[in-house]
Backbone as a chain_set.jsonl record, in Angstrom:
{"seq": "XXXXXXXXXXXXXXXXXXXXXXXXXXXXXXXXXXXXXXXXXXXXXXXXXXXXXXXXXXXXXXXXXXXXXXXXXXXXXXXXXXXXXXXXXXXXXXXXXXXXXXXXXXXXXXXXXX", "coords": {"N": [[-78.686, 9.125, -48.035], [-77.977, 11.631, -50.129], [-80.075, 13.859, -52.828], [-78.895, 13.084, -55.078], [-77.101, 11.465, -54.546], [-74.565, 12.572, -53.49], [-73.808, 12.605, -51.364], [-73.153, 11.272, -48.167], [-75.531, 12.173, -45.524], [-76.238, 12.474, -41.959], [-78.204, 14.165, -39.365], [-78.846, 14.844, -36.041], [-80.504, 15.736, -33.21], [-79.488, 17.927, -30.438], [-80.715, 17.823, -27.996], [-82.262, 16.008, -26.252], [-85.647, 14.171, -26.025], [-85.792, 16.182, -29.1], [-86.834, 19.822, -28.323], [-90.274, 21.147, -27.664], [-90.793, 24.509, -28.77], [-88.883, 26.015, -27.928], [-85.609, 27.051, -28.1], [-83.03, 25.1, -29.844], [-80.069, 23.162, -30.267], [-78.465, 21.457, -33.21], [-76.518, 18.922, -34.875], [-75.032, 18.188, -38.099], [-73.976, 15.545, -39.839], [-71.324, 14.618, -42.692], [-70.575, 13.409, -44.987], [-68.445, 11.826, -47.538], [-69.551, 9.542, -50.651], [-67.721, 7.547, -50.514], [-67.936, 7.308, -47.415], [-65.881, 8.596, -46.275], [-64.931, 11.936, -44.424], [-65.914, 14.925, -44.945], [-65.354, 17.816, -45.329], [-65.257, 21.942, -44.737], [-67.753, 22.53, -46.229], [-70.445, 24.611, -47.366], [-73.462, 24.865, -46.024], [-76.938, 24.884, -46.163], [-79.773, 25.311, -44.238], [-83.543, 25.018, -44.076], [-87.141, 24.207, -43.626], [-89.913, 23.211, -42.386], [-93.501, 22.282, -41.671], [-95.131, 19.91, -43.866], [-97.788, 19.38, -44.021], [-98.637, 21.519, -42.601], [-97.944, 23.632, -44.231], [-96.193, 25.297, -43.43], [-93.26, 27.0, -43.445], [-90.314, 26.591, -40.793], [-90.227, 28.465, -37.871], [-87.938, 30.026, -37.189], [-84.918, 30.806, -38.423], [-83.051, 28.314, -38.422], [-78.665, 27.906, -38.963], [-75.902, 27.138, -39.998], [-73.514, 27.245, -37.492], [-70.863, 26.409, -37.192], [-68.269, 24.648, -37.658], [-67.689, 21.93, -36.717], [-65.706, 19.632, -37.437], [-64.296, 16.68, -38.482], [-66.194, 16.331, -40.693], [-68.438, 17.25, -39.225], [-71.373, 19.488, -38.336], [-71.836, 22.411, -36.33], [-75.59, 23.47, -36.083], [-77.54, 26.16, -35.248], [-80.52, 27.452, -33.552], [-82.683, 26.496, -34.019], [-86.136, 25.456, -34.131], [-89.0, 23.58, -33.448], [-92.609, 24.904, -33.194], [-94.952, 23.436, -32.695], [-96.331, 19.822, -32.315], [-95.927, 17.277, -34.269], [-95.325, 16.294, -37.479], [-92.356, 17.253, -38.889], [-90.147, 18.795, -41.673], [-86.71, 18.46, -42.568], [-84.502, 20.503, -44.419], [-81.707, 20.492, -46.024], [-79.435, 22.068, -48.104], [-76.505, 21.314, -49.537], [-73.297, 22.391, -50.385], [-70.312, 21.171, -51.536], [-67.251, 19.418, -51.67], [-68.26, 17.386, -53.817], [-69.747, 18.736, -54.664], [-72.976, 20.841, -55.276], [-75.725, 19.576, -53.658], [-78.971, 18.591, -52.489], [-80.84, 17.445, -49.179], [-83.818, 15.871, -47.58], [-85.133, 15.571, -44.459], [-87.12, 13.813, -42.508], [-89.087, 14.195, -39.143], [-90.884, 13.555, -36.349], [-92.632, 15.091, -33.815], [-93.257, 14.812, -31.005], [-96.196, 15.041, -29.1], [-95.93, 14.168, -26.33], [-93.339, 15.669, -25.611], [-94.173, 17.647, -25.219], [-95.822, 18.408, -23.41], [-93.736, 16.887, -20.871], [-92.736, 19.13, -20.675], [-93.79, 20.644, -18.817]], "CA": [[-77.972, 9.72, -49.16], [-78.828, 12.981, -50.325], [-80.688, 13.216, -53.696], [-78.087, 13.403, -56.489], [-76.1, 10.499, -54.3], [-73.322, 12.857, -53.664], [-73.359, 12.869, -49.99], [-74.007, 10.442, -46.866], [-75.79, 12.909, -44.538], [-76.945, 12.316, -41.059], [-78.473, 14.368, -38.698], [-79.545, 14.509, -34.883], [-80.975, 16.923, -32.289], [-78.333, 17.579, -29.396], [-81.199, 17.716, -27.001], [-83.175, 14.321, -26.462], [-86.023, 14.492, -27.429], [-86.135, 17.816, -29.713], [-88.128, 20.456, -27.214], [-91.091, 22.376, -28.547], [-90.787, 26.065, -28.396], [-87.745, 26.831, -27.317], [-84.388, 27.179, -29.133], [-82.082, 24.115, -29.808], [-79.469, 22.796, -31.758], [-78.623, 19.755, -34.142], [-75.931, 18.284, -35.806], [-74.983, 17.795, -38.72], [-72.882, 14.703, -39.99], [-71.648, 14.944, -44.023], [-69.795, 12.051, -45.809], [-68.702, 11.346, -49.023], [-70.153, 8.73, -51.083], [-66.853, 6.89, -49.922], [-67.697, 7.072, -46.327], [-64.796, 9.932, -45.711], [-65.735, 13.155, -43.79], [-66.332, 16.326, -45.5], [-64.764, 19.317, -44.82], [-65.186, 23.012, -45.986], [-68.931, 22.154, -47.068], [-71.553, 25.261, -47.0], [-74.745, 23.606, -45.262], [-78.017, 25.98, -45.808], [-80.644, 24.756, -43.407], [-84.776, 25.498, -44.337], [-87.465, 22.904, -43.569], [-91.35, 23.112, -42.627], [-94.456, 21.262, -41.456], [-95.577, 20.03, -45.209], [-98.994, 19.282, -43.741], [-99.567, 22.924, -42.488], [-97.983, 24.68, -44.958], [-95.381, 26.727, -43.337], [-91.609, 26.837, -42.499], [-89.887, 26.313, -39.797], [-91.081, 29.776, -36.727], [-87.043, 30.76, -37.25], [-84.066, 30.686, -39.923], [-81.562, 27.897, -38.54], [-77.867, 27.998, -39.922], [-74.492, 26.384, -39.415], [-72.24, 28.227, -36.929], [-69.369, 26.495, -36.387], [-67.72, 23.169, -38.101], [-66.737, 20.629, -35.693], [-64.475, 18.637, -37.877], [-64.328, 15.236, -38.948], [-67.703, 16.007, -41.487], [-69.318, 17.372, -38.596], [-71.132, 21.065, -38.542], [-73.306, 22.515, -35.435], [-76.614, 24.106, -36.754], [-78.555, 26.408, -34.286], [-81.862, 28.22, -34.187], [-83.927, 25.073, -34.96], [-87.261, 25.97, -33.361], [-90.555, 23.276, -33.038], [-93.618, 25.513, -32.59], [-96.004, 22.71, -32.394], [-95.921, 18.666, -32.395], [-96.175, 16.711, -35.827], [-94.316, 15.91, -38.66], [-91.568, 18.056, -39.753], [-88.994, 18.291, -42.234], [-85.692, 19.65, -41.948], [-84.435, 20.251, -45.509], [-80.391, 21.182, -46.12], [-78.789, 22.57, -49.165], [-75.432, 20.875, -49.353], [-72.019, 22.98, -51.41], [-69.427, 20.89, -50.855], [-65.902, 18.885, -52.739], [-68.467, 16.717, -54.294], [-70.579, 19.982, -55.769], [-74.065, 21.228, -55.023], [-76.448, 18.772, -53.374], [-79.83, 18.798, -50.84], [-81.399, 15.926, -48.683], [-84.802, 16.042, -46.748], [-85.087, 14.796, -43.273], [-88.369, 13.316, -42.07], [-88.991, 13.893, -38.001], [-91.876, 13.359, -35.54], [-92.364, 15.902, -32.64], [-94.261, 13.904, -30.146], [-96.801, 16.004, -28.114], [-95.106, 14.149, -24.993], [-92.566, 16.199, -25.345], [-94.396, 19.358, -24.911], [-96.084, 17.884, -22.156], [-92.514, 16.56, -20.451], [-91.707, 20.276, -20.505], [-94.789, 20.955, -17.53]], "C": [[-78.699, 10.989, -49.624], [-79.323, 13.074, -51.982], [-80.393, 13.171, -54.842], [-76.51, 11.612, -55.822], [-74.849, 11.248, -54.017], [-72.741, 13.042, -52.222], [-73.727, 11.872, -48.549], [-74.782, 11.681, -45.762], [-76.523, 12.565, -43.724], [-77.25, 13.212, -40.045], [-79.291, 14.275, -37.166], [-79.531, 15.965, -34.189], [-79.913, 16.844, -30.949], [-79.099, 17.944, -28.233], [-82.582, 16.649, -27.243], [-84.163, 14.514, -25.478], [-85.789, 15.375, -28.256], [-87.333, 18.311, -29.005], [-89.215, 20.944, -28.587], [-91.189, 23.955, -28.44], [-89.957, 26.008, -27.899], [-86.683, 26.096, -28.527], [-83.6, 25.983, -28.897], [-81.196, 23.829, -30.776], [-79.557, 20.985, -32.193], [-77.251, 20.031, -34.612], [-75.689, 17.712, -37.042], [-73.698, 16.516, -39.581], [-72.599, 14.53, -41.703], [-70.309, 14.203, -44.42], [-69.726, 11.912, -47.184], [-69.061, 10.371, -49.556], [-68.888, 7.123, -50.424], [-66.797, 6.728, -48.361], [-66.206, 8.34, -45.493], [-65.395, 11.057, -45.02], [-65.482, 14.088, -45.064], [-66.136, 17.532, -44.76], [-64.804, 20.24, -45.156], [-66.207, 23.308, -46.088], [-69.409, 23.973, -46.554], [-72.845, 24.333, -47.171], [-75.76, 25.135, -45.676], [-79.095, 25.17, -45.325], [-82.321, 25.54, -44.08], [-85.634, 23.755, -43.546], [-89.133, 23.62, -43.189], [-92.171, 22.007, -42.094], [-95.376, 21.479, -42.95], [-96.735, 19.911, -44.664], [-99.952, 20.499, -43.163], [-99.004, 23.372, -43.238], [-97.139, 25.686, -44.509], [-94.273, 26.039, -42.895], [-91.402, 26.585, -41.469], [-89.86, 28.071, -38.928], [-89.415, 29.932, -36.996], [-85.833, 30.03, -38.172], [-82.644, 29.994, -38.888], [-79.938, 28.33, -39.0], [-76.839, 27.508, -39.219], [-74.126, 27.721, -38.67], [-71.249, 27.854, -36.802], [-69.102, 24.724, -37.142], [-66.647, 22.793, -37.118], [-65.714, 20.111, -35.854], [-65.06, 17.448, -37.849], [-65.928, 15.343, -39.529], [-68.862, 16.974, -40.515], [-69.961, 19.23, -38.209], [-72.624, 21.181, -37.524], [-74.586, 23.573, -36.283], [-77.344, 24.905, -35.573], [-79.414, 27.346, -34.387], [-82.705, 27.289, -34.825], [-85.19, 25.446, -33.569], [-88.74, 24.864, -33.723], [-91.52, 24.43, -32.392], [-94.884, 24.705, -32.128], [-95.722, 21.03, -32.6], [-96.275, 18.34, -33.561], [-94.847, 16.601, -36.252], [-94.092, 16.994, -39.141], [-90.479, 17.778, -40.368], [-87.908, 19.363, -41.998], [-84.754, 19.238, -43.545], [-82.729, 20.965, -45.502], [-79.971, 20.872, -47.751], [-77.169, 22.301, -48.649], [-74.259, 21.63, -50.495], [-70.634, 22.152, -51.219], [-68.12, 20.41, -51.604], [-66.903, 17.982, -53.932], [-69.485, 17.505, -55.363], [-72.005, 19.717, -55.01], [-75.069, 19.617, -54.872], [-78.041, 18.989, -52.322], [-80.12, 17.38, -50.491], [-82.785, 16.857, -47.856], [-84.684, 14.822, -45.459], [-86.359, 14.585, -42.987], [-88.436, 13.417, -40.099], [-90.226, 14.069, -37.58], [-91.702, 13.979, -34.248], [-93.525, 15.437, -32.321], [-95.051, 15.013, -29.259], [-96.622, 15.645, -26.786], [-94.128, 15.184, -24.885], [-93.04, 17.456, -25.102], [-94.952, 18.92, -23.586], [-95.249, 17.509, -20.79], [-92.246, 17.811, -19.957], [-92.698, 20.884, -18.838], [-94.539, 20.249, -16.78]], "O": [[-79.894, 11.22, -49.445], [-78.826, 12.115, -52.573], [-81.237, 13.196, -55.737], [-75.569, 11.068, -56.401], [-73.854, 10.58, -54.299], [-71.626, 13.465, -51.917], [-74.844, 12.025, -48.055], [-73.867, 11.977, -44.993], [-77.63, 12.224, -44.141], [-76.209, 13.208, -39.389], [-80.345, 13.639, -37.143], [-78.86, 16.962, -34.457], [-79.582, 15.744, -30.506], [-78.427, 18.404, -27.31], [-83.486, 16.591, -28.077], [-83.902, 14.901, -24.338], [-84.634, 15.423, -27.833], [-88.429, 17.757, -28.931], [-89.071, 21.048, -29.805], [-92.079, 24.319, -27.672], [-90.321, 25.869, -26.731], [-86.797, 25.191, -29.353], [-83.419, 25.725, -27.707], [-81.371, 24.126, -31.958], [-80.162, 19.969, -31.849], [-76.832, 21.181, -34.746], [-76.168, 16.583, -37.157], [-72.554, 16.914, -39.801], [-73.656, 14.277, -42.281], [-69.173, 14.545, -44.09], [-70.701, 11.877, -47.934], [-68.947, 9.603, -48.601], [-69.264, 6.016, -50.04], [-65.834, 6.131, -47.881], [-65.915, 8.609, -44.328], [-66.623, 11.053, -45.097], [-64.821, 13.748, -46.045], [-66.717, 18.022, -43.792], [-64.375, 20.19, -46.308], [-66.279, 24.536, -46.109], [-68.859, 24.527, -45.603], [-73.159, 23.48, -48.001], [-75.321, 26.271, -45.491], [-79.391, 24.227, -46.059], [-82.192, 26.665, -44.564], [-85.105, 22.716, -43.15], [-89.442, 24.615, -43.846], [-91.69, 20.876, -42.027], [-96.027, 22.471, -43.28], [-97.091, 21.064, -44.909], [-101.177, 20.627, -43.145], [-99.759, 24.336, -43.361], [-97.191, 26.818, -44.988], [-94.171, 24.988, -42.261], [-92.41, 26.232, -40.857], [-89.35, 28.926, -39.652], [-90.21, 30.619, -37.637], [-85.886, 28.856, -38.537], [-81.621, 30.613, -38.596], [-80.016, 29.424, -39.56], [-76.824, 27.436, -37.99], [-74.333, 28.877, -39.04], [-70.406, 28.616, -36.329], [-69.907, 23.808, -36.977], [-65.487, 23.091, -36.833], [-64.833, 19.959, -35.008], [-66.132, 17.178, -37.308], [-66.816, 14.653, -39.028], [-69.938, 17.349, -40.98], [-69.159, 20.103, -37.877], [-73.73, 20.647, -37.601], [-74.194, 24.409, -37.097], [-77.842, 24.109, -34.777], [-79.232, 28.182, -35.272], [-83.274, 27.342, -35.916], [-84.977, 25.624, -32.37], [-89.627, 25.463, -34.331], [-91.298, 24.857, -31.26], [-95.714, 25.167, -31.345], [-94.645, 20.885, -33.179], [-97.052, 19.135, -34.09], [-93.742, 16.73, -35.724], [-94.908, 17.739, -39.684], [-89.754, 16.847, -40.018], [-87.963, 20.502, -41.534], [-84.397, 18.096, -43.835], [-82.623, 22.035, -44.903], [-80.122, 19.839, -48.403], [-76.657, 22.859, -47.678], [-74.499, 21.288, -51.652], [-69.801, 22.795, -50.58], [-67.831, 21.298, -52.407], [-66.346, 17.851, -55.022], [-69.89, 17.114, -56.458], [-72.232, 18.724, -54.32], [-75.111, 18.75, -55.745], [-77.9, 19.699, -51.326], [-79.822, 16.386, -51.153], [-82.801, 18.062, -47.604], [-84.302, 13.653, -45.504], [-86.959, 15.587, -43.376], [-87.702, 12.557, -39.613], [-90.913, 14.761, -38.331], [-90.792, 13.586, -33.519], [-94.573, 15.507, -32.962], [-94.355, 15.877, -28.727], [-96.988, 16.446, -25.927], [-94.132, 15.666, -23.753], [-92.259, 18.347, -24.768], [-94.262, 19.226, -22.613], [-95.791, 17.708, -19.703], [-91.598, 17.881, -18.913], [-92.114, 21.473, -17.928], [-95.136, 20.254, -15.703]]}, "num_chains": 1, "name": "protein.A"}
């Protein structure tokens, strides 16, 4: 739920795992408190490794709404493995909302890529 309760939001990476260094996208999935999709919404994407102290190495952003709730995001960039967050600013029928995402970039996966 996002942190006013006004939105179900789920996101995933549309490449399994999420790489490191290189460009990928994600998904975004956006529900009303009723379980309905969400349509229309403006999504603003930001996010960060809170443990170093800096943003995310490039400026995400929706391009293109899927339908049924669903909106692609691309320009999501891992520069290094750890814990990052992926933070979205939600505008939508239900009014202004954000959520934080919690994810784990495994240093297998940079490794996987050699």
């Amino acid at each position: 739920m996002s942190s006013q309760h006004k939105y179900q939001v789920a996101v995933h990476s549309l490449a399994q795992p999420a790489p490191i260094n290189r460009m990928h996208a994600w998904e975004v999935q956006l529900r009303a408190p009723n379980g309905q999709p969400v349509n229309g919404a403006h999504i603003s994407v930001d996010g960060g490794m809170p443990q170093h102290g800096h943003g995310l190495p490039t400026q995400p952003k929706v391009t293109r709404e899927l339908g049924d709730g669903r909106y692609l995001v691309e320009g999501m960039k891992f520069s290094m493995p750890g814990w990052w967050q992926i933070k979205l600013k939600v505008d939508g029928a239900e009014g202004a909302d954000d959520v934080t995402f919690n994810t784990m970039v495994n240093i297998s996966q940079l490794l996987a890529r050699r």
